[in-house]
ZAMARGU-4260 file (C-alpha; in steps of 0.2 Angstrom, whole numbers, plus 5000, padded with zeros to 4 digits):
<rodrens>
0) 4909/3767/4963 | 4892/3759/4968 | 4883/3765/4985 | 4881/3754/4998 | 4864/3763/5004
5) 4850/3764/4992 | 4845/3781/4985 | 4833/3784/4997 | 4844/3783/5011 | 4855/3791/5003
10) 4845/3806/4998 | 4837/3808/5018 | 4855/3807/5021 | 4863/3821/5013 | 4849/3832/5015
15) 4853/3830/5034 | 4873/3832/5030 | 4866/3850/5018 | 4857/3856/5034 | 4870/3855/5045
20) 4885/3861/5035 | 4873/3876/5033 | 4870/3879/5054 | 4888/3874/5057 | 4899/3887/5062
25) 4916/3880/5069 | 4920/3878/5049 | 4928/3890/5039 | 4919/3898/5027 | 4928/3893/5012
30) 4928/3874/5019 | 4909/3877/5021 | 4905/3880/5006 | 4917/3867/4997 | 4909/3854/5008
35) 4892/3861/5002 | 4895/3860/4986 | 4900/3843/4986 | 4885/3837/4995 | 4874/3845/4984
40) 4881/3838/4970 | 4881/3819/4979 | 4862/3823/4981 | 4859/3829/4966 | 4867/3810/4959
45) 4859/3803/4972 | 4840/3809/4967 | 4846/3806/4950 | 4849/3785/4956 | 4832/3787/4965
50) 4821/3792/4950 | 4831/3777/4938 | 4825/3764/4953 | 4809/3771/4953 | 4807/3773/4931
55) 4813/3751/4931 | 4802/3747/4944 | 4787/3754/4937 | 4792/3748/4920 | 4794/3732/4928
60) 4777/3732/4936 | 4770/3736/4923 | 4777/3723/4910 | 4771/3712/4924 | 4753/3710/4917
65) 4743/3690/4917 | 4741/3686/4898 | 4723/3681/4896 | 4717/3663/4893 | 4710/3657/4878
70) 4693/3657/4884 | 4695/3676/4887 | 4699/3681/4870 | 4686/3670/4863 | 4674/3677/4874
75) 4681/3696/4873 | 4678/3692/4851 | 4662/3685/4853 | 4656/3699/4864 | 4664/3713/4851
80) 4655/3701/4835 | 4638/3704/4846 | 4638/3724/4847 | 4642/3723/4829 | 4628/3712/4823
85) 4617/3723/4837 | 4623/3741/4827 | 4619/3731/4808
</rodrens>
């Protein structure tokens, strides 16, 4: 089932929901920590979501480099064929 929220949100989200199922006291104890549990877990999948988004748009960002022009490789070779005539 896909989120309506992005992971982010989602992660602030639960943290907040963690918090107060831990402060809340007009739940049951057993119902407490069922709930906790559930949330954790959600988090957990949440964060999981969050670090995916962030690993493919970093990968995109990366793959998203200008290819250099002719007359950069030509001069990037020539420049390269001059320190080696200067080392000879």
């Amino acid at each position: 089932m896909e989120s309506e929220l992005n992971p982010a949100e989602r992660c602030r989200i639960l943290a907040r929901r963690i918090q107060s199922l831990k402060v809340a006291s007009g739940l049951s104890v057993e119902s407490r920590l069922r709930e906790l549990r559930k949330a954790e877990l959600a988090l957990k999948v949440a964060e999981r979501d969050l670090a995916l988004e962030k690993r493919a748009r970093d990968k995109t960002s990366r793959a998203v480099k200008p290819i250099p022009s002719e007359a950069d490789v030509a001069a990037k070779r020539w420049a390269e064929g001059m320190n080696m005539e200067r080392r000879k």
